[in-house]
C-alpha positions in Angstrom: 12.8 37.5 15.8 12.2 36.5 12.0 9.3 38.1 10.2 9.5 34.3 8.6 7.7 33.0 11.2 5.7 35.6 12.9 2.1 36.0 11.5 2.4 32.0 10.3 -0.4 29.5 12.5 2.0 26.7 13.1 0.4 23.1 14.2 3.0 21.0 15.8 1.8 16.9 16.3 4.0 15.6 19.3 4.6 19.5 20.4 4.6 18.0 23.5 6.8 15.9 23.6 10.6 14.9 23.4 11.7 16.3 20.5 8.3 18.2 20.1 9.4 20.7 23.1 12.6 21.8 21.7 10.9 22.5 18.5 8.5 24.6 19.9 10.9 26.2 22.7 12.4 27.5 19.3 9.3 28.4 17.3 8.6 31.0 20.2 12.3 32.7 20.1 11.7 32.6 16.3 9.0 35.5 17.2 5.9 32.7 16.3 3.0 33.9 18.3 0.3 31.3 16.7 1.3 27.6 17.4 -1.1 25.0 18.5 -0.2 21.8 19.8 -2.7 18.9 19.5 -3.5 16.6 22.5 -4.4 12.9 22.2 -7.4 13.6 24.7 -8.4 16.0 22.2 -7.5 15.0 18.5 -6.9 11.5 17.9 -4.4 11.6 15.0 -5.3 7.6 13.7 -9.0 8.8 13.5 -10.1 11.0 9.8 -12.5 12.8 11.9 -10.0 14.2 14.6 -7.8 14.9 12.5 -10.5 17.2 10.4 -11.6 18.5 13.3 -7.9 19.6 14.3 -7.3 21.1 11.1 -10.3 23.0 11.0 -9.7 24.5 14.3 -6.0 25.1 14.2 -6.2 26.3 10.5 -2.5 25.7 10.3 -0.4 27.4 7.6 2.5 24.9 8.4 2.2 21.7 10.0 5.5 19.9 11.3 4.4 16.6 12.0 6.4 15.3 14.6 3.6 12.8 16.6 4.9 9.0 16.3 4.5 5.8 18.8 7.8 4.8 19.3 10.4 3.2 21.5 13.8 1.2 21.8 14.3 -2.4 20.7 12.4 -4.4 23.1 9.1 -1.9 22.3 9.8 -2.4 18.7 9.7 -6.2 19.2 7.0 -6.0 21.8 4.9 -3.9 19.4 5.4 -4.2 15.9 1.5 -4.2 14.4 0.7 -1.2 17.1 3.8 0.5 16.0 3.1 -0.2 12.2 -0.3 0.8 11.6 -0.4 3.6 14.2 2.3 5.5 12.5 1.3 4.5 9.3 -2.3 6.0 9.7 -1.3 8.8 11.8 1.1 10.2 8.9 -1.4 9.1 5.8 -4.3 11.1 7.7 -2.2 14.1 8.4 -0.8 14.9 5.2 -4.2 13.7 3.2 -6.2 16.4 5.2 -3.1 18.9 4.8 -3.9 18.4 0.7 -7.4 18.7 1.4 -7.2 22.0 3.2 -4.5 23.5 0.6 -2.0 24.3 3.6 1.4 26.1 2.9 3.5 23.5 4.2 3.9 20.5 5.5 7.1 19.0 7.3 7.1 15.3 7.6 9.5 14.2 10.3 10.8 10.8 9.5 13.3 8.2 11.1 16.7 6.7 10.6 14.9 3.4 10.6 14.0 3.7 7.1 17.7 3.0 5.7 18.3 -0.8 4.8 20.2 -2.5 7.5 23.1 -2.7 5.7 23.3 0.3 3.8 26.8 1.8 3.0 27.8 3.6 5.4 27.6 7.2 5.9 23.6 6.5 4.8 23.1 8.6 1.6 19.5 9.6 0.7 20.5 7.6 -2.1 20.2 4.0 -0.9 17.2 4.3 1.3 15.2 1.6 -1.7 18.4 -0.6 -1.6 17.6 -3.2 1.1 15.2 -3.9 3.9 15.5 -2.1 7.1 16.6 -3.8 10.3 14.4 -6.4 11.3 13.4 -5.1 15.2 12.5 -2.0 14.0 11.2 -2.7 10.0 7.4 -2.3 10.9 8.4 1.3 12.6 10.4 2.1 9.7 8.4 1.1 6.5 5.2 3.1 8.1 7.0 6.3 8.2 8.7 5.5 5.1 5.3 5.4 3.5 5.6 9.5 4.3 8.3 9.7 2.0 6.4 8.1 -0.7 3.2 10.0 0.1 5.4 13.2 0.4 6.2 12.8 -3.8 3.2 11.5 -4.6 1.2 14.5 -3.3 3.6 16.8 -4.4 3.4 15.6 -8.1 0.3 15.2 -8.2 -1.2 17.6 -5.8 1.6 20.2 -5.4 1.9 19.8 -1.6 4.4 21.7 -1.0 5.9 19.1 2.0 9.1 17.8 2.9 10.6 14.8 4.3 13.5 14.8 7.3 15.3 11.8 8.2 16.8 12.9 11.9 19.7 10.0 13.5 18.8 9.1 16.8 17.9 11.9 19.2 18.8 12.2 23.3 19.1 15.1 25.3 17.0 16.6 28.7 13.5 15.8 29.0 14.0 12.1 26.8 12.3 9.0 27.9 13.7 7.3 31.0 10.5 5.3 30.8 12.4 1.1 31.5 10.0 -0.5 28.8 10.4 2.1 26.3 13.3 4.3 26.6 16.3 3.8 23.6 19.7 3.8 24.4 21.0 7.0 26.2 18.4 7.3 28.5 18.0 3.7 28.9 21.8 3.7 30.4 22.3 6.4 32.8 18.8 5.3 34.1 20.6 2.5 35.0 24.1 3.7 35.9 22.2 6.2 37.9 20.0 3.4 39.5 23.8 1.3 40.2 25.2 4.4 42.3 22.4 4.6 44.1 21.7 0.8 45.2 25.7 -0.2 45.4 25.5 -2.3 42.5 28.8 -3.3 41.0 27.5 -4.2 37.5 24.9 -3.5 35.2 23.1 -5.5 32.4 23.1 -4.4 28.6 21.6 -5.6 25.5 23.8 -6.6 22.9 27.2 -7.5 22.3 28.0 -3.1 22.8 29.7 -3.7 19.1 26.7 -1.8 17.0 27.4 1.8 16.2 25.1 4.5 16.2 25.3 8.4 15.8 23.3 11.2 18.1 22.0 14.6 17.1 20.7 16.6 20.3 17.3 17.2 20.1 18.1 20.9 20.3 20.3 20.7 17.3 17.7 18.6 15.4 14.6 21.0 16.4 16.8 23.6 14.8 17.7 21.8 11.4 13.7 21.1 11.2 13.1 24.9 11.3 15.9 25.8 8.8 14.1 23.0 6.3 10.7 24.6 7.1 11.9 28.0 6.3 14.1 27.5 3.0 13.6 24.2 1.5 11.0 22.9 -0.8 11.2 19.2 -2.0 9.9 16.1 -1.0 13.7 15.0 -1.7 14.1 13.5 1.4 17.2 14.9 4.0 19.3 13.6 6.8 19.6 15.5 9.9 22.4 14.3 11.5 25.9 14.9 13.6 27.7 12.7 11.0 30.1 11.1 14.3 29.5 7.5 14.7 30.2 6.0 18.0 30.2 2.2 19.9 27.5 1.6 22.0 30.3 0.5 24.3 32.2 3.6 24.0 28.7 5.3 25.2 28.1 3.1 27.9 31.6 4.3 28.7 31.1 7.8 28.6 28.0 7.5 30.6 29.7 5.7 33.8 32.0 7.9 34.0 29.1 11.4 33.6 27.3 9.1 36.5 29.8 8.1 38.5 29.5 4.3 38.1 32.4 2.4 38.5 31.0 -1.0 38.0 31.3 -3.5 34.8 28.9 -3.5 32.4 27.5 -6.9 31.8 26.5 -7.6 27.8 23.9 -9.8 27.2 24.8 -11.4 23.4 21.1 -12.9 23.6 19.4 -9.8 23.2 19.4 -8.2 19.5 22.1 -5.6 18.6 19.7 -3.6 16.0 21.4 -2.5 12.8 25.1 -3.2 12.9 26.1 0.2 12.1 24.2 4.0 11.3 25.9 6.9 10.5 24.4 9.5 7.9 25.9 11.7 5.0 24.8 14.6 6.3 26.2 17.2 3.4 22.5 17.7 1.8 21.0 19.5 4.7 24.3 21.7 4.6 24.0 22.4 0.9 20.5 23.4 0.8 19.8 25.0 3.8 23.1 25.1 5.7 22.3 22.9 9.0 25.3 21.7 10.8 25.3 20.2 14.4 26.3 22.3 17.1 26.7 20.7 20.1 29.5 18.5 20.9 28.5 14.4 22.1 30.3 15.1 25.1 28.4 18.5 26.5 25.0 16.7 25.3 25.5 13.6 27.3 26.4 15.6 30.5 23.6 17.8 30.2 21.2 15.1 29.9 22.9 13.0 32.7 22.4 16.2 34.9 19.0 16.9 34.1 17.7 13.1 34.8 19.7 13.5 38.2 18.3 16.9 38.8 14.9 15.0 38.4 15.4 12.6 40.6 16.2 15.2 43.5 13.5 16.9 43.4 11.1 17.2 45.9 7.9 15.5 45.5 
């Protein structure tokens, strides 16, 4: 329990979903007994109206805004006006009406897309101005950039008390397995999973398997959100990150042998990489409110490889 936490009315956009669920999992072993998760059915987040109308019902003290369209390359590419505006109105709506209202706090949850493609690497907060983001994903990136900027701009002007967290890419149970939209993790067991099951004796990948990436379990990363929410205040923006970069190949790797696949993976060089290489600096979120990753690469990937199995065998 945390007395922190306990008579605050938390909102939580995307509560339920990927990342959303963890957060909120945690929120109620925090001892939070008031936290209200908008529904699209209900509250239409690109809409000024809804989003009054949600405000005024949830009369949140905090607001961790976590609701985002997203997706892996090929929805980036598929999508990028949708994915643009829809994020970019979503976030400007939120945090306007969060001024308006004179709420406590609110907790904009960013994206590592933001960083220029080829920023030095580990990204520092630093360089995030120094370059254009990676092309598949630069319409994602730039609209929840814009929160950043807003973030200052309301603060300074305003005095919005918000904050701005830049989380690495996220797997763990309960991700996307969707085919069209899932990003990497999920989108490979799905199908090392699907090879065991059908006898296949190779599988197709995107890419050349050279570009890096680094993963922060969505547990870990609902965690460093809290930590931010409860004892940081600036807009100065803050990884949340695992600081361990790894080969897409070296993944695909570790998944065939969590799934059992004993196949060849196939790399389709036609098909874009992304950005070349991400890894964050993660010693801000340290310093100022002591997040560190806690679970090891290795123990996350096999729990989430379980859990999609488990999913699979249940009964209907």
């Amino acid at each position: 329990m945390n007395s922190f936490w306990e008579n605050r009315r938390i909102c939580v956009t995307g509560g339920a979903g990927f990342l959303g669920s963890y957060v909120v999992l945690r929120l109620k072993e925090l001892g939070c007994r008031n936290i209200f998760i908008p529904r699209s059915a209900q509250f239409d987040l690109r809409d000024k109206a809804a989003v009054k109308r949600l405000y005024d019902y949830a009369r949140p003290d905090i607001v961790i805004h976590l609701a985002a369209v997203v997706g892996g390359i090929g929805a980036n590419s598929e999508n990028p006006g949708r994915f643009f505006y829809d994020n970019l109105i979503i976030g400007v709506e939120m945090m306007e009406e969060a001024r308006k209202q004179g709420i406590e706090k609110f907790i904009a949850v960013g994206t590592v897309c933001v960083y220029p493609k080829h920023a030095t690497v580990p990204f520092c907060e630093d360089e995030l101005w120094n370059g254009f983001p990676e092309e598949t994903n630069a319409p994602y990136g730039l609209a929840k950039k814009m929160l950043l900027v807003q973030s200052e701009a309301y603060r300074k002007q305003y005095g919005l008390n918000s904050l701005y967290l830049i989380p690495v890419n996220l797997y763990g149970p309960r991700d996307n397995f969707d085919v069209k939209t899932s990003h990497v993790i999920p989108a490979l067991i799905r199908k090392c999973v699907e090879a065991v099951n059908t006898g296949q004796s190779s599988v197709i990948v995107w890419g050349t398997g050279n570009a890096t990436r680094e993963f922060l379990h969505a547990d870990d990363c609902a965690r460093g959100i809290l930590l931010a929410t409860e004892h940081y205040n600036s807009s100065e923006p803050i990884n949340l990150g695992s600081g361990i970069e790894v080969s897409i190949r070296d993944i695909a790797c570790d998944i065939a042998r969590l799934t059992g696949f004993g196949g060849k993976f196939i790399w389709d060089a036609t098909k874009p990489d992304g950005q070349p290489r991400r890894c964050l600096d993660i010693t801000r979120a340290k310093e100022r409110f002591g997040f560190v990753a806690e679970i090891p690469f290795e123990e996350g990937l096999r729990q989430t490889v379980n859990w999609y199995i488990d999913r699979l065998t249940l009964p209907t």
